[in-house]
C-alpha angles and dihedrals in degrees: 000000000000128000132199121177111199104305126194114250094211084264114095100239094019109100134144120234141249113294136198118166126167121222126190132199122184130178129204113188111195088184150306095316112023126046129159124213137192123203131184136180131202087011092184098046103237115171122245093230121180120189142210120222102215113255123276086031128111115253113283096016121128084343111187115201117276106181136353128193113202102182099137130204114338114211135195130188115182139165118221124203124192111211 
Protein backbone atom coordinates (compact mmCIF):
# COMPACT_ATOMS: atom_id res chain seq x y z
CA UNK A 1 0.00 0.00 0.00
CA UNK A 2 1.33 3.50 -0.43
CA UNK A 3 0.06 6.65 1.17
CA UNK A 4 0.52 10.22 0.27
CA UNK A 5 -1.41 13.24 2.45
CA UNK A 6 -1.52 16.71 0.31
CA UNK A 7 1.79 17.33 -0.49
CA UNK A 8 3.41 21.00 -2.01
CA UNK A 9 4.59 20.82 -5.78
CA UNK A 10 7.79 23.81 -5.25
CA UNK A 11 4.99 26.39 -6.65
CA UNK A 12 2.99 28.25 -3.83
CA UNK A 13 -0.66 27.09 -4.73
CA UNK A 14 0.48 24.25 -6.73
CA UNK A 15 0.20 20.99 -4.58
CA UNK A 16 -0.79 17.15 -5.44
CA UNK A 17 -3.32 15.54 -3.67
CA UNK A 18 -3.81 12.70 -1.10
CA UNK A 19 -2.91 9.27 -2.52
CA UNK A 20 -3.63 5.67 -1.62
CA UNK A 21 -2.85 3.00 -4.26
CA UNK A 22 -2.72 -0.54 -3.70
CA UNK A 23 0.10 -2.73 -5.30
CA UNK A 24 0.25 -6.95 -5.36
CA UNK A 25 3.13 -9.43 -5.91
CA UNK A 26 2.51 -13.35 -6.03
CA UNK A 27 5.11 -16.34 -6.68
CA UNK A 28 4.48 -19.56 -7.89
CA UNK A 29 7.64 -21.96 -7.68
CA UNK A 30 7.17 -25.14 -9.89
CA UNK A 31 10.34 -26.36 -8.63
CA UNK A 32 14.07 -25.84 -8.02
CA UNK A 33 14.75 -24.39 -11.34
CA UNK A 34 11.52 -22.85 -12.95
CA UNK A 35 8.79 -20.38 -11.07
CA UNK A 36 6.23 -17.91 -12.64
CA UNK A 37 5.13 -14.48 -10.95
CA UNK A 38 2.46 -11.93 -11.48
CA UNK A 39 2.79 -8.08 -10.24
CA UNK A 40 0.52 -5.40 -10.32
CA UNK A 41 0.53 -1.77 -9.28
CA UNK A 42 -2.21 0.49 -8.53
CA UNK A 43 -4.43 -2.50 -8.60
CA UNK A 44 -7.63 -0.27 -8.08
CA UNK A 45 -6.86 2.37 -10.61
CA UNK A 46 -6.91 5.76 -8.42
CA UNK A 47 -5.53 9.15 -10.39
CA UNK A 48 -2.47 10.91 -9.34
CA UNK A 49 -4.36 14.57 -9.29
CA UNK A 50 -2.43 17.76 -8.33
CA UNK A 51 -4.46 21.29 -7.75
CA UNK A 52 -4.09 24.89 -8.02
CA UNK A 53 -5.50 27.19 -5.25
CA UNK A 54 -6.74 30.49 -7.38
CA UNK A 55 -4.30 33.59 -6.95
CA UNK A 56 -4.52 35.89 -4.13
CA UNK A 57 -5.89 32.48 -1.87
CA UNK A 58 -4.46 30.99 0.35
CA UNK A 59 -3.08 27.51 -0.62
CA UNK A 60 -5.66 25.00 -0.75
CA UNK A 61 -8.19 27.14 -0.81
CA UNK A 62 -10.73 26.92 -3.36
CA UNK A 63 -8.30 24.88 -5.09
CA UNK A 64 -9.64 23.90 -9.06
CA UNK A 65 -7.87 20.69 -10.73
CA UNK A 66 -4.54 21.26 -12.43
CA UNK A 67 -3.56 18.09 -13.77
CA UNK A 68 -4.89 14.51 -13.57
CA UNK A 69 -3.01 11.14 -14.70
CA UNK A 70 -5.58 8.10 -15.47
CA UNK A 71 -3.28 5.35 -16.27
CA UNK A 72 -4.97 2.62 -14.35
CA UNK A 73 -3.60 -0.56 -12.95
CA UNK A 74 -0.17 -1.80 -14.73
CA UNK A 75 0.25 -5.45 -14.76
CA UNK A 76 3.21 -7.90 -15.42
CA UNK A 77 3.23 -11.88 -15.77
CA UNK A 78 6.40 -13.33 -16.26
CA UNK A 79 8.11 -16.92 -16.06
CA UNK A 80 11.64 -17.20 -14.52
CA UNK A 81 14.29 -20.31 -15.34
CA UNK A 82 17.54 -20.96 -13.33
CA UNK A 83 20.29 -22.52 -15.64
Amino acid sequence: MVWRDDSPDGIYGRYKGALTQFDLSLSWKFSARYAMYLQGRNITGVPVVWYESPPGALEGVNPALRVMQEYGANWVLGFKATF
